[in-house]
LUMLO-713821 format. One line per 3 residues: number of its first residue (from 0); their letters; for each residue z negated, y negated, x of N, C-alpha, C, O. Coordinates in nm, 3 decimals, decimal comma. Atoms other than C-alpha are relative to their C-alpha. Example, Ala and Ser with C-alpha at 12.3 -4.5 7.8 and 13.67 -1.06 7.14 Angstrom:
<vopas>
0) as) 0,000 0,119 0,089 -0,780 0,450 1,230 0,000 -0,120 0,090 -0,066 -0,118 0,194 | 0,006 0,119 -0,082 -0,714 0,106 1,367 -0,073 -0,109 -0,077 -0,090 -0,220 -0,026
</vopas>
This chain:
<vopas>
0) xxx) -0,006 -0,115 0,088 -0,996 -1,557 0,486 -0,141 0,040 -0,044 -0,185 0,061 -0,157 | 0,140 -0,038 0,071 -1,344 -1,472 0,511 -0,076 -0,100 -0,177 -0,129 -0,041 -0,272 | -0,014 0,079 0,146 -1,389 -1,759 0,195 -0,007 0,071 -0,062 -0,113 0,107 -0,112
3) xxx) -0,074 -0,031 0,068 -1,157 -1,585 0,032 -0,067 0,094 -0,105 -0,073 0,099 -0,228 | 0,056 -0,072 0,058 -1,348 -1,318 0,021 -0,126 0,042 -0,056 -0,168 0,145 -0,108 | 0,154 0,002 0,052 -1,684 -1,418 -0,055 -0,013 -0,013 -0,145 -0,112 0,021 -0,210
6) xxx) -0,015 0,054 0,160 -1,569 -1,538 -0,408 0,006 0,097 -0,080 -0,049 0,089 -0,190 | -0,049 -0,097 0,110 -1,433 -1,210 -0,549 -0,170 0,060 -0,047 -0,283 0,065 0,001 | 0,067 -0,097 0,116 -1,605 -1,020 -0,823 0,098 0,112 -0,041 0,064 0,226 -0,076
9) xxx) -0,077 -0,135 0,106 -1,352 -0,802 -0,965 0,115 0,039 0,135 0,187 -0,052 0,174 | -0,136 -0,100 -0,023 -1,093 -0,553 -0,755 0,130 0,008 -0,075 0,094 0,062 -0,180 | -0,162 -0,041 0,091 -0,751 -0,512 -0,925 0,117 0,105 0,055 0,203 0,067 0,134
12) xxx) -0,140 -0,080 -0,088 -0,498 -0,219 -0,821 0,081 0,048 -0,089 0,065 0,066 -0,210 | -0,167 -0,041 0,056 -0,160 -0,110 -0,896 -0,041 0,124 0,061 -0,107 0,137 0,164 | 0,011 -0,173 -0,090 -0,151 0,300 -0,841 0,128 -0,005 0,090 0,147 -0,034 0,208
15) xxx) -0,130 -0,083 -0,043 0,166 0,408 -0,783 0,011 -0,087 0,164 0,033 -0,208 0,176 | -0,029 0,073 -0,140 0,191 0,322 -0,396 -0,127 -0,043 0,035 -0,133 -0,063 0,156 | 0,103 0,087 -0,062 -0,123 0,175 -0,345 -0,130 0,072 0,012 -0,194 0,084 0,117
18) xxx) 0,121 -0,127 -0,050 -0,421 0,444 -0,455 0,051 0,157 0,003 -0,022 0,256 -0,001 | -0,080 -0,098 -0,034 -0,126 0,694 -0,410 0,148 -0,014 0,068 0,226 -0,109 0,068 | -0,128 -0,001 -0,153 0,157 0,758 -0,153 0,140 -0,056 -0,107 0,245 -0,090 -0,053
21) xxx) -0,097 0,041 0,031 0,379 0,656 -0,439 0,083 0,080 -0,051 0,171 0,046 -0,130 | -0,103 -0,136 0,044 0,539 1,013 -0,483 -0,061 -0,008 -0,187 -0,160 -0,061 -0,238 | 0,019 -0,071 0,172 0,551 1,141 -0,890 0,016 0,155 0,050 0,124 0,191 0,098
24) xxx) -0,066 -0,152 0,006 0,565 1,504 -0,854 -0,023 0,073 -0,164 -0,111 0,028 -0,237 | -0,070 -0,049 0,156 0,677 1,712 -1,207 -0,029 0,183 0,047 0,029 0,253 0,130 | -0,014 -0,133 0,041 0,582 2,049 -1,268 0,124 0,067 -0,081 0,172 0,022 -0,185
27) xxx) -0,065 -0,080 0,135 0,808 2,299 -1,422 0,004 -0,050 -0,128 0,104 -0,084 -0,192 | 0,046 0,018 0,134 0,634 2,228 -1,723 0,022 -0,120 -0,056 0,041 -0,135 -0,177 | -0,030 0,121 -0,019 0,683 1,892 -1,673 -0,155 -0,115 0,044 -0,183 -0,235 0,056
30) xxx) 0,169 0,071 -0,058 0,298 1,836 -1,561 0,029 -0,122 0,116 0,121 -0,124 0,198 | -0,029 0,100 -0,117 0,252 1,518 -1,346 -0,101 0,012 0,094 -0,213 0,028 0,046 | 0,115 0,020 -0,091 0,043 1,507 -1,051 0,022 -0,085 0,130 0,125 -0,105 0,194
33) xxx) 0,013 0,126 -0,108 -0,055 1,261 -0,797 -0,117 0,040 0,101 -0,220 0,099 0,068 | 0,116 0,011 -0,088 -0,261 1,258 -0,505 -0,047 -0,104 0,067 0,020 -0,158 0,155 | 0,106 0,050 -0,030 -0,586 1,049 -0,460 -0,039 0,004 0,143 -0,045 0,124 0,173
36) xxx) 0,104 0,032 -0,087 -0,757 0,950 -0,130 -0,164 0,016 -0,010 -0,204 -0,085 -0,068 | 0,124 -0,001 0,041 -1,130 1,032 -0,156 -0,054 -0,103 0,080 -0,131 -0,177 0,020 | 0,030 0,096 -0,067 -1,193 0,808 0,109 0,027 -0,138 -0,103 -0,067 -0,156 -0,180
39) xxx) -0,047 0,035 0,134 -1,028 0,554 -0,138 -0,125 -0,033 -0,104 -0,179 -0,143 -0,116 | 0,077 -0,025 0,081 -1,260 0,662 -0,392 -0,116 -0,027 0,043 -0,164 -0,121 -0,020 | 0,142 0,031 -0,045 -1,608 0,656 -0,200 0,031 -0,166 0,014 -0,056 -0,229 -0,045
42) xxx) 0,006 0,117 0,016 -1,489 0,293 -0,143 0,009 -0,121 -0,071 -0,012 -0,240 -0,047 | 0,000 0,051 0,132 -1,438 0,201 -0,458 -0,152 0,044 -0,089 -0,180 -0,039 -0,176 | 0,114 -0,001 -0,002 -1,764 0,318 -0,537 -0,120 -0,047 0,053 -0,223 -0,069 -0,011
45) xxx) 0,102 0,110 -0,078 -1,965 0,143 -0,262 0,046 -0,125 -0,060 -0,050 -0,193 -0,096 | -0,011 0,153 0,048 -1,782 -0,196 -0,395 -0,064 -0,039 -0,133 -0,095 -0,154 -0,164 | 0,068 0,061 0,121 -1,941 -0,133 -0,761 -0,127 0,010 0,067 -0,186 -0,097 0,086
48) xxx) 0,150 0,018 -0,055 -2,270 -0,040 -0,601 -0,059 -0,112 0,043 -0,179 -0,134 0,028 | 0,021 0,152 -0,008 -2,247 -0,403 -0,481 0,018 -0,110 -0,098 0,024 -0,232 -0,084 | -0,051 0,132 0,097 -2,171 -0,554 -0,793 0,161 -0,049 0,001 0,198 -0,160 -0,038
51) xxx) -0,142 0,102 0,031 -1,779 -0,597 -0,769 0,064 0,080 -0,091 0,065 0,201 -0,068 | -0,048 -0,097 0,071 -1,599 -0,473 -1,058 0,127 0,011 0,009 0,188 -0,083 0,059 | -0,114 -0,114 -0,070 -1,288 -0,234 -1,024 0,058 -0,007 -0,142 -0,023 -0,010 -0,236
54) xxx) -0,122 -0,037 0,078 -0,973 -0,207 -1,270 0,120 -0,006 0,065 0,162 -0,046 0,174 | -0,155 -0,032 -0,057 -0,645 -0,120 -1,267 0,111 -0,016 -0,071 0,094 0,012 -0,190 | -0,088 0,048 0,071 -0,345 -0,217 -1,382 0,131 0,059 0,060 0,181 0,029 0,169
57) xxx) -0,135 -0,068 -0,015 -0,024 0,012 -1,414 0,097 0,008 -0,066 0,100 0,028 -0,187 | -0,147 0,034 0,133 0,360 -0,038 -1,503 0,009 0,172 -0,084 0,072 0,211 -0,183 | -0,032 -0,168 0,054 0,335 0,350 -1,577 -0,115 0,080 -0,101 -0,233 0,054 -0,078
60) xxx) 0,101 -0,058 0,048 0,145 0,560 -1,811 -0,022 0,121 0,050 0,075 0,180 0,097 | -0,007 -0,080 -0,082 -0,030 0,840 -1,677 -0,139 0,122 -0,044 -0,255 0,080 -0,043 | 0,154 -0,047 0,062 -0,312 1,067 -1,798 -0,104 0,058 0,134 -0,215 0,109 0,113
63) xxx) 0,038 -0,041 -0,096 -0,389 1,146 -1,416 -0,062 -0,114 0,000 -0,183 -0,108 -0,018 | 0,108 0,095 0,043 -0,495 0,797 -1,439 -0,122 -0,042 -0,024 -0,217 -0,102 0,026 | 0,121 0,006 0,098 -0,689 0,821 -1,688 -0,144 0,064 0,053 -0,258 0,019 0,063
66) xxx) 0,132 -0,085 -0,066 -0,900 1,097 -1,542 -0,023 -0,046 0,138 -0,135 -0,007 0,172 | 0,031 0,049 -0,104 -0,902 0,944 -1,215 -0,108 -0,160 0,000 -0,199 -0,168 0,083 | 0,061 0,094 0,062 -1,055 0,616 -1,342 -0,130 0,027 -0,089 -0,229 -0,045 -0,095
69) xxx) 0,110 -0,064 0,033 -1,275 0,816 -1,526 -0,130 0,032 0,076 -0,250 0,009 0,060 | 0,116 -0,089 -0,101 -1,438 1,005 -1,252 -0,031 -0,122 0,103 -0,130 -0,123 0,176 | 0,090 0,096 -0,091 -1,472 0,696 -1,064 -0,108 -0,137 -0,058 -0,178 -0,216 0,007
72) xxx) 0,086 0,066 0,091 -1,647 0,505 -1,333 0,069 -0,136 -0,028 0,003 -0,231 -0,069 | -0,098 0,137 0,073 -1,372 0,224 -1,415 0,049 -0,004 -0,072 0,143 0,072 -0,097 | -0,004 -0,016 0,134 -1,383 0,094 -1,726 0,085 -0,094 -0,012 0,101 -0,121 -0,131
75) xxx) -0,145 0,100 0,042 -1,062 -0,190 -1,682 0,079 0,096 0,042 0,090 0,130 0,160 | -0,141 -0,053 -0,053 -0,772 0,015 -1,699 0,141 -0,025 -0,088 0,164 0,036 -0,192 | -0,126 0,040 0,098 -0,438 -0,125 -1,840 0,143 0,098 0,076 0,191 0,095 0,189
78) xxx) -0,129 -0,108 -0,052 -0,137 0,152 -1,820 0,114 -0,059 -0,094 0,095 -0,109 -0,205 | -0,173 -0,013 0,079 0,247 0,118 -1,940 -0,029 -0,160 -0,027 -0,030 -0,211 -0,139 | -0,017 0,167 0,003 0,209 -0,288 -1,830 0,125 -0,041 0,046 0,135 -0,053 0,168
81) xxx) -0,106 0,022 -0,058 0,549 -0,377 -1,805 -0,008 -0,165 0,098 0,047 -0,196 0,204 | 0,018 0,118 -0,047 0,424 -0,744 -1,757 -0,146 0,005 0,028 -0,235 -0,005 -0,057 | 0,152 -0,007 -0,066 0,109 -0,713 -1,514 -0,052 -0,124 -0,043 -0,175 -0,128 -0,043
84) xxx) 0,076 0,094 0,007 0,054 -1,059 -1,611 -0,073 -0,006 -0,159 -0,152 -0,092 -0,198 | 0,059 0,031 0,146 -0,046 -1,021 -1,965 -0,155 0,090 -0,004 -0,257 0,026 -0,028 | 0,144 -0,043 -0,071 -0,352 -0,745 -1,873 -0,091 -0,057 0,085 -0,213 -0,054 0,070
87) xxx) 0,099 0,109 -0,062 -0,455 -0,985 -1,599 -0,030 -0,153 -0,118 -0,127 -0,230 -0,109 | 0,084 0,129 0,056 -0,504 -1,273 -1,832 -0,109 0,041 -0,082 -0,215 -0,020 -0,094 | 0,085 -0,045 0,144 -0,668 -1,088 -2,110 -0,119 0,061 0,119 -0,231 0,043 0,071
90) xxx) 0,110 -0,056 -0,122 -0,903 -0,922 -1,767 -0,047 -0,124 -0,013 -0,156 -0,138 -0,070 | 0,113 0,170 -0,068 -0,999 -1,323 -1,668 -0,063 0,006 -0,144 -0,164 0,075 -0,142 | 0,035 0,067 0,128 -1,076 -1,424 -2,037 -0,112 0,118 -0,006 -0,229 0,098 0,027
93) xxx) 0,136 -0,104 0,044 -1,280 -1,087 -2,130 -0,134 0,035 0,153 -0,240 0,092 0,131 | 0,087 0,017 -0,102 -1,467 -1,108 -1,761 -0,052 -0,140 0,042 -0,136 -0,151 0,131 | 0,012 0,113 -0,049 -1,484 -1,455 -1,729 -0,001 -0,064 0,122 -0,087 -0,143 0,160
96) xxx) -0,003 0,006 -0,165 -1,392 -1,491 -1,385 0,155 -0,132 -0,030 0,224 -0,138 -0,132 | -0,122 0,055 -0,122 -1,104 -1,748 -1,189 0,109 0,108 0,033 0,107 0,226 -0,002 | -0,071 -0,112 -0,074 -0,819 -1,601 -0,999 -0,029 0,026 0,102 0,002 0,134 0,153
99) xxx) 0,053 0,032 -0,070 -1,001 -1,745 -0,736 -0,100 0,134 0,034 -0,110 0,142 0,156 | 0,086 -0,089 0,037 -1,259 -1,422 -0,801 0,053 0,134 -0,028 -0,004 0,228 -0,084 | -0,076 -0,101 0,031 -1,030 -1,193 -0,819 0,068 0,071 0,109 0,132 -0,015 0,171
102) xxx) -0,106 -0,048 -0,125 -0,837 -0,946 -0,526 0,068 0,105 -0,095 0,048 0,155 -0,207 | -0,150 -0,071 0,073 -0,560 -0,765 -0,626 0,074 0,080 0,113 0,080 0,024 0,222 | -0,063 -0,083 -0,133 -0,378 -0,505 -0,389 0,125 0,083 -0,159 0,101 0,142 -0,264
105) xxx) -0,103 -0,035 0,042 -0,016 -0,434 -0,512 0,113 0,051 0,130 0,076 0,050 0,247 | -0,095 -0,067 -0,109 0,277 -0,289 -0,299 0,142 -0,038 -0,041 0,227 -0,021 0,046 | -0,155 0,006 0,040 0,617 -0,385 -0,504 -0,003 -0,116 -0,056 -0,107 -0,160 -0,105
108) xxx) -0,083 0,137 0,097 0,804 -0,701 -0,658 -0,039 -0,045 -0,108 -0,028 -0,163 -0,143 | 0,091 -0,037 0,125 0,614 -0,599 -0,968 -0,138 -0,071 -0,005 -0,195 -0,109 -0,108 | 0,158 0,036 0,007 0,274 -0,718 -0,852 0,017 -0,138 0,050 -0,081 -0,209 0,074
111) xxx) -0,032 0,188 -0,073 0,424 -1,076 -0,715 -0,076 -0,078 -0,096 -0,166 -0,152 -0,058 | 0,103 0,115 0,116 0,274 -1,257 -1,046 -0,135 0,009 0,038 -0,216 -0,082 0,055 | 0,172 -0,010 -0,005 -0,045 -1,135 -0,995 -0,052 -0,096 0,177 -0,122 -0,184 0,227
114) xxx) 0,058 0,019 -0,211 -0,075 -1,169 -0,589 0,037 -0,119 0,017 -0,042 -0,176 0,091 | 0,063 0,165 -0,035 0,014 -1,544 -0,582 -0,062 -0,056 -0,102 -0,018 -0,167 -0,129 | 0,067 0,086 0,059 -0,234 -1,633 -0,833 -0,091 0,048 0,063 -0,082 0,005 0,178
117) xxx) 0,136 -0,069 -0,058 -0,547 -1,448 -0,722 -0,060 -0,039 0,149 0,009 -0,049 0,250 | 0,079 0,052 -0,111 -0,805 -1,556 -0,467 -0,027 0,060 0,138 -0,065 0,019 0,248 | -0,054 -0,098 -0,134 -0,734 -1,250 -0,265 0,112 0,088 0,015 0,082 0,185 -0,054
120) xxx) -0,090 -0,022 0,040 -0,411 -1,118 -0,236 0,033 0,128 0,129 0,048 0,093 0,246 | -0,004 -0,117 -0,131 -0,370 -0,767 -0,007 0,112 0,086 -0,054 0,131 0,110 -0,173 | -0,115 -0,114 0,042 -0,077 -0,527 -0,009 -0,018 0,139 0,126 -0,091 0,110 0,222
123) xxx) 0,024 -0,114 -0,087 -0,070 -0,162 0,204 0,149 -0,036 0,114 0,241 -0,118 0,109 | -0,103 -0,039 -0,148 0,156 -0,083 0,533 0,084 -0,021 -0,027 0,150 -0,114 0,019 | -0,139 -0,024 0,024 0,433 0,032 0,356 0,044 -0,030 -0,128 0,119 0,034 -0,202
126) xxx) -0,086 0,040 0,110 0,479 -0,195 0,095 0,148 -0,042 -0,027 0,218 0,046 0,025 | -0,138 0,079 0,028 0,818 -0,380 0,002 -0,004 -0,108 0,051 -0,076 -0,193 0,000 | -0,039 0,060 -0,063 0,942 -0,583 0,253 -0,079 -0,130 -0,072 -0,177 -0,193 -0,035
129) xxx) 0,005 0,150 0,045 0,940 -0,876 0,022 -0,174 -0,021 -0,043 -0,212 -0,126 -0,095 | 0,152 0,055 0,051 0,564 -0,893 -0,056 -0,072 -0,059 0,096 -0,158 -0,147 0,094 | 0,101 0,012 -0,115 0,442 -0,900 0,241 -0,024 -0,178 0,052 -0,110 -0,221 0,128
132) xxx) -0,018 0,134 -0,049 0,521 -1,274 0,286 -0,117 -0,118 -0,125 -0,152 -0,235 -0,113 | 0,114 0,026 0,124 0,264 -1,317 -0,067 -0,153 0,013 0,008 -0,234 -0,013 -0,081 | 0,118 -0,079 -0,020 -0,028 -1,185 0,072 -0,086 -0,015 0,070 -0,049 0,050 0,167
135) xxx) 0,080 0,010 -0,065 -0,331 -1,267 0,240 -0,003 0,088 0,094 -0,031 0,040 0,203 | 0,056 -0,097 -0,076 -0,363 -0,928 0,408 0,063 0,137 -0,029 0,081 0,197 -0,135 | -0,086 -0,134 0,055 -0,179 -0,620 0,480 -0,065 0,128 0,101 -0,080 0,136 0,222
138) xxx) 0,080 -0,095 -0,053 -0,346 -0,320 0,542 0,015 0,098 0,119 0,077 0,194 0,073 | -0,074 -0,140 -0,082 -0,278 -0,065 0,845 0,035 0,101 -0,037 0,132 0,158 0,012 | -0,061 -0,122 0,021 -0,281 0,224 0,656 0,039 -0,004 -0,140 -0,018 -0,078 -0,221
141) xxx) -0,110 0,003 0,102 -0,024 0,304 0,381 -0,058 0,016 -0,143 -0,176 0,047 -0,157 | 0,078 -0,039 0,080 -0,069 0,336 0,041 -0,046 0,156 -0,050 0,051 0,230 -0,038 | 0,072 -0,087 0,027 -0,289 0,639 -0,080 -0,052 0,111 0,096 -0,082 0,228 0,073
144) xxx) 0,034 -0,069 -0,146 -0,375 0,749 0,273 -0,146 -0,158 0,060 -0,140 -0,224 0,163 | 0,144 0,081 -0,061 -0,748 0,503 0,310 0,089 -0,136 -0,010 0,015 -0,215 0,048 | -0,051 0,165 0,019 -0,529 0,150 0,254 -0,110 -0,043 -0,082 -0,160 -0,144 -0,032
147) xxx) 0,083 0,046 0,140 -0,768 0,089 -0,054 -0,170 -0,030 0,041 -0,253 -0,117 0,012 | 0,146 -0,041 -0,102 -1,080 0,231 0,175 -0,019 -0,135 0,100 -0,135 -0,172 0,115 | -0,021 0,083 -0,083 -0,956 -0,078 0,440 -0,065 -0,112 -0,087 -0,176 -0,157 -0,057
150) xxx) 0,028 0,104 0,070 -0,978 -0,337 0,178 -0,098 0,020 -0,063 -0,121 -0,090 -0,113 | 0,145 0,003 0,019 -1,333 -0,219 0,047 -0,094 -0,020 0,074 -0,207 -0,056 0,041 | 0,098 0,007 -0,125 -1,478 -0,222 0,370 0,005 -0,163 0,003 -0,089 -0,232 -0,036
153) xxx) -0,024 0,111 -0,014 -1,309 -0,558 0,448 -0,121 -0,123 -0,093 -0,200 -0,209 -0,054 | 0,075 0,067 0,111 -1,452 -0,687 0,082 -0,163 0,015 0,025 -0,232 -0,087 0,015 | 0,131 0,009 -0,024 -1,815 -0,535 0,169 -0,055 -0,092 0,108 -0,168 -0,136 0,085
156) xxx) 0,055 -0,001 -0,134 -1,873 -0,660 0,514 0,053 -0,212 -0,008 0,009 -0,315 0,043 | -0,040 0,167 0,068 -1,744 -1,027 0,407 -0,064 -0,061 -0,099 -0,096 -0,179 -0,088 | 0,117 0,044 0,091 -1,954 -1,054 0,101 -0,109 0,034 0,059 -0,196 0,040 -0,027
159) xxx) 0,147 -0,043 -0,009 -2,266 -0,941 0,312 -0,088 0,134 -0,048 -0,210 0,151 -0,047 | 0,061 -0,085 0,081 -2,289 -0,623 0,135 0,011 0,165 0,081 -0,015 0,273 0,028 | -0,048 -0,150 -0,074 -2,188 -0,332 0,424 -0,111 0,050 0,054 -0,110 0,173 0,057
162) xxx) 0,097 -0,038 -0,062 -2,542 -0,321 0,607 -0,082 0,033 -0,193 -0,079 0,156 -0,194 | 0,057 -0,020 0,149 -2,714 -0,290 0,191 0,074 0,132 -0,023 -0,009 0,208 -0,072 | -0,108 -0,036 0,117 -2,445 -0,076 0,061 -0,009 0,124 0,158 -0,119 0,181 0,158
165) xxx) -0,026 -0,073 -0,113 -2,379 0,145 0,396 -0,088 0,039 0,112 -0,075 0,143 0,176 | 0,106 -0,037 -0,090 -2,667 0,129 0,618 -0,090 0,127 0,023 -0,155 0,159 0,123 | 0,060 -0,081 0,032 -2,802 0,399 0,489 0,034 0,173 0,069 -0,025 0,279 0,091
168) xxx) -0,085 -0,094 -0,041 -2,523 0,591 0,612 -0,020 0,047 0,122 0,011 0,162 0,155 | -0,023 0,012 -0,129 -2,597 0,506 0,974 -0,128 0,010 0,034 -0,133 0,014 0,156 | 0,150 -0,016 -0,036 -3,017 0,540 0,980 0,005 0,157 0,037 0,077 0,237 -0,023
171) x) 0,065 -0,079 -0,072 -3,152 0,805 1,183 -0,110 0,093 -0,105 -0,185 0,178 -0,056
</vopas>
C-alpha cells in the first residue's frame, strides 16, 4: 500500500457521506445545511501545503458545497455528476495525471467506477457494505466525523511529507 501511496498527486471526494455524516437537513425555508469536520478540513489543507491537489466530485448540487470548497481553497469541484466518471476523465486530461496518481474516497455504489480505477482507492467506516470489497483502505472513523483527516495523515506520512508539513506542530 505504501506504493500506492507515494504516486498520488490529486485527492478526489464524494461529500455526501464521506466529508459529511451523510444527513441533508432542510430548513423551513427549505435552506440546506450540512455539517463539515474541521479536523477534515485542516487535513485537507496540510495535503495542498504538500503539493497534492484536492477536488471533489458530487452526484448532488449544493451551494454549501460551493462555499465549503471555497473556504478551503479547492478549485476541482464537479456537482450534479450523475456519472462520476465523466468529471474524473475530464480531471485526468485537464491535470495530466494516471489513475495510478489519483486517491479517491467514496462511500456508496455510486463511487465504484471511480474506486477500481484509481491508484488509491479508500472508503469511511460506515460505508455500503458493497464497497468495501473495492477498496484499498477503509477508514475507522465514519464519514464526516475525521474519516477524511485519517486518509490525509495516511497520504502525508507515506509520501514523506508529515515531519515537513506537521513538525512544526510538535517543536518545542
Amino acid at each position: 500500500m505504501e506504493q500506492r501511496l507515494q504516486k498520488i498527486r490529486l485527492l478526489l471526494l464524494d461529500v455526501d457521506g464521506v466529508l459529511t455524516d451523510g444527513r441533508i437537513i432542510y430548513g423551513s425555508d427549505g435552506t440546506e445545511t450540512k455539517a463539515f469536520d474541521v479536523k477534515d478540513g485542516h487535513g485537507l489543507k496540510m495535503l495542498q501545503r504538500a503539493g497534492i491537489a484536492i477536488g471533489i466530485i458530487t452526484g448532488r448540487e449544493s451551494t454549501v458545497v460551493k462555499h465549503r470548497a471555497r473556504e478551503l481553497g479547492i478549485e476541482i469541484v464537479h456537482q450534479g455528476a450523475k456519472d462520476k466518471l465523466v468529471p474524473y476523465r475530464q480531471i485526468l486530461a485537464e491535470c495530466g495525471l494516471t489513475d495510478e496518481q489519483v486517491a479517491y474516497v467514496g462511500d456508496d455504489i455510486v463511487d465504484l467506477p471511480i474506486l477500481r480505477r484509481v491508484g488509491f482507492a479508500a472508503t469511511v467506516a460506515d460505508c455500503v457494505v458493497d464497497v468495501r470489497e473495492h477498496v484499498h483502505y477503509v477508514s475507522s472513523r465514519p464519514g464526516g466525523r475525521g474519516a477524511v483527516r485519517e486518509i490525509c495523515d495516511l497520504l502525508l506520512r507515506a509520501g514523506g511529507h508529515w515531519d515537513a508539513i506537521a513538525g512544526k506542530y510538535f517543536a518545542v
